[in-house]
TIKEKOL-428499 format. One record per residue (C-alpha): residue in three letters; x, y, z. Coordinates in steps of 0.02 Angstrom, whole numbers, padded with zeros to 5 digits, always signed. Each point is the difference from the previous one (the first is absolute). Layout:
N
ALAXYZ;...
***
This chain:
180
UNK+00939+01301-00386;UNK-00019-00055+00183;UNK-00162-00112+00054;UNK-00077+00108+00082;UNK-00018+00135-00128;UNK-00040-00150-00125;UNK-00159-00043+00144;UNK-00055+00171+00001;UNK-00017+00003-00173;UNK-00082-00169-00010;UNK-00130+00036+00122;UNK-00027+00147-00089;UNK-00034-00082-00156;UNK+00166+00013-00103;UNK-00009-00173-00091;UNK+00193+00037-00049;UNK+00060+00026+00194;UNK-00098-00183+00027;UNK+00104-00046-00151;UNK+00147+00044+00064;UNK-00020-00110+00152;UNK-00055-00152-00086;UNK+00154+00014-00101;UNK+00104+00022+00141;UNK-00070-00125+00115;UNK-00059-00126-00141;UNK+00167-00103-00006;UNK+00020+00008+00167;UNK-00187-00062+00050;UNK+00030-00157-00125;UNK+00130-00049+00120;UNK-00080+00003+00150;UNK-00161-00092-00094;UNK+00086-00134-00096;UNK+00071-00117+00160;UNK-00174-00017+00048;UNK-00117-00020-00139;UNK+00170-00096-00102;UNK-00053+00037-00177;UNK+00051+00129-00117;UNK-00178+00025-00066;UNK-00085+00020+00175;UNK+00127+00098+00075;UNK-00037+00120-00150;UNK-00170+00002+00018;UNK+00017+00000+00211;UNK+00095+00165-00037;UNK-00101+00095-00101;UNK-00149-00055+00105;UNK+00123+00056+00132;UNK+00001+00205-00082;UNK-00183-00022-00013;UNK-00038-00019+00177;UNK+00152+00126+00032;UNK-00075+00137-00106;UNK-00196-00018+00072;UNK+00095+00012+00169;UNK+00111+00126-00020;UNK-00102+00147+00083;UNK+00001-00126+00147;UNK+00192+00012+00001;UNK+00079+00079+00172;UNK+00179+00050-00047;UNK+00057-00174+00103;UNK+00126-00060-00134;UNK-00080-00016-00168;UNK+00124-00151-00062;UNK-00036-00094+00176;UNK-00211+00049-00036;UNK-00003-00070-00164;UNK+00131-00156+00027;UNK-00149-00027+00113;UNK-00161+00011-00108;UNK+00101-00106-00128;UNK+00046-00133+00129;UNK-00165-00004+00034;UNK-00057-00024-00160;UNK+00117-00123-00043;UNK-00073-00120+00145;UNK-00170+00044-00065;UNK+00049-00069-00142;UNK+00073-00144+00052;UNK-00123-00058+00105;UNK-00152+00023-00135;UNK+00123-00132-00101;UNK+00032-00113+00135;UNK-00214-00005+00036;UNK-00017-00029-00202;UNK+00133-00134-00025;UNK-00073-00090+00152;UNK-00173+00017-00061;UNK+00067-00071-00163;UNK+00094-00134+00057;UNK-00174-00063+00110;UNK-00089+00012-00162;UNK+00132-00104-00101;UNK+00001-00130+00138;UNK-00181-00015-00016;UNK+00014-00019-00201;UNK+00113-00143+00020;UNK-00107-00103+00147;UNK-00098-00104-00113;UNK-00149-00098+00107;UNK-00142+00101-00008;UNK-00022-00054+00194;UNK+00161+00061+00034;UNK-00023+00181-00098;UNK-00172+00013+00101;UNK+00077-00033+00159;UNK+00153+00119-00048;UNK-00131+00125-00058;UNK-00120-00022+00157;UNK+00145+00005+00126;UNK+00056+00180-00077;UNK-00176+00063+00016;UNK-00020-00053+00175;UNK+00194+00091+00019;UNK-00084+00140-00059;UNK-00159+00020+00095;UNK+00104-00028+00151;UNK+00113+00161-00058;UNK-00145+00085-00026;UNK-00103-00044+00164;UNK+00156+00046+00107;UNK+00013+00176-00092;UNK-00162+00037+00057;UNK+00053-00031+00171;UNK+00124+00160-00017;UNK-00024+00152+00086;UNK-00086+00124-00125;UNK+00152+00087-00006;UNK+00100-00116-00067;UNK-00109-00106-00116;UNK-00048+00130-00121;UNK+00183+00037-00028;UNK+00062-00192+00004;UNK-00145-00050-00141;UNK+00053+00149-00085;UNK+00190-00041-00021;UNK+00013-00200+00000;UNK-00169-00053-00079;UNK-00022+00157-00113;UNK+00191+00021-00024;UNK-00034+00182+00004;UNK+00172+00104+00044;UNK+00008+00127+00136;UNK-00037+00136-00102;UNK-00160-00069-00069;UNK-00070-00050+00191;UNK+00050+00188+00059;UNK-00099+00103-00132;UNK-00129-00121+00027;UNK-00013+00002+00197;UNK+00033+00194-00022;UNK+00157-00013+00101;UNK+00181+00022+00015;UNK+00112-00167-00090;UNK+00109+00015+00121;UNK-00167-00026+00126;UNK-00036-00164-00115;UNK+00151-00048+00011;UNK+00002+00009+00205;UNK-00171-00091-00007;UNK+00060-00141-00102;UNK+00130-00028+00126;UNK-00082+00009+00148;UNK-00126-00119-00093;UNK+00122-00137-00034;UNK+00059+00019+00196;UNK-00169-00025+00055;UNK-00019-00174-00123;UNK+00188-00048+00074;UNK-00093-00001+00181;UNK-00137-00055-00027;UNK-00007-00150-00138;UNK+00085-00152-00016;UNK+00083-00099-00150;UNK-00098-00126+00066;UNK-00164+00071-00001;UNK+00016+00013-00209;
***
């Protein structure tokens, strides 16, 4: 059965057209997920999370090439994914190195310089335009994903995902390395 007819039906509510394109597209989708995420396990899960976001946005769909739409969402995805790993390993491996410091003088200063780090963070976020703070707490401190900051913000994703760019533009002008 051709995609389209299988999107019709899906939209519709046919569970067995949606079926029908997970099966087709599931192999295919694991393919395109695995190189980035590089683990059998996440590139799994980074695909069925993949026909997740697919299926709630199918009604969005526009007929623009339905492989090239969701090789898209699951790229997406997949650098989602990686990136909420890379923030937890790091955060793990700063925790680990502050296990194995042993002075107590030494863990306080550790501890004291990452609080300072942080209020710093913090302080300059407040310095962001309105429009852009709201959606930068939302995503990095949070770690809420796109779809979570649109329903709440009772906009568009692809309008949070336009703000989060222009956001990080705005930080590349106007703050410094230095300045943290």
């Amino acid at each position: 059965m051709e995609d389209e007819k299988l999107i019709e039906k899906a939209i519709a509510g046919n569970e067995q057209a949606f079926r029908l394109l997970v099966e087709k597209y599931r192999h295919y989708l694991y393919k395109v997920v695995y190189p980035v995420v590089r683990n059998e396990k996440d590139a799994e899960d980074v695909t069925q999370e993949t026909f997740i976001k697919i299926y709630y946005a199918l009604p969005k769909y526009q007929k623009q090439g339905f492989k090239t739409w969701i090789t898209r969402i699951a790229m997406n995805t997949a650098i989602d994914v990686t990136r909420k790993q890379v923030r937890k390993q790091e955060s793990a491996v700063d925790d680990e190195i502050l296990k194995q410091v042993t002075g107590t003088e030494v863990s306080a200063a550790v501890s004291l310089l990452r609080k300072e780090q942080r209020e710093v963070v913090r302080t300059r976020i407040k310095e962001l335009p309105d429009n852009y703070r709201d959606v930068i707490e939302d995503y990095y401190i949070t770690e809420k994903n796109y779809k979570q900051i649109a329903e709440e913000q009772n906009v568009a994703v692809k309008t949070v995902e336009v703000k989060l760019h222009r956001a990080r533009k705005w930080i590349k002008k106007h703050w410094k390395e230095d300045d943290f």
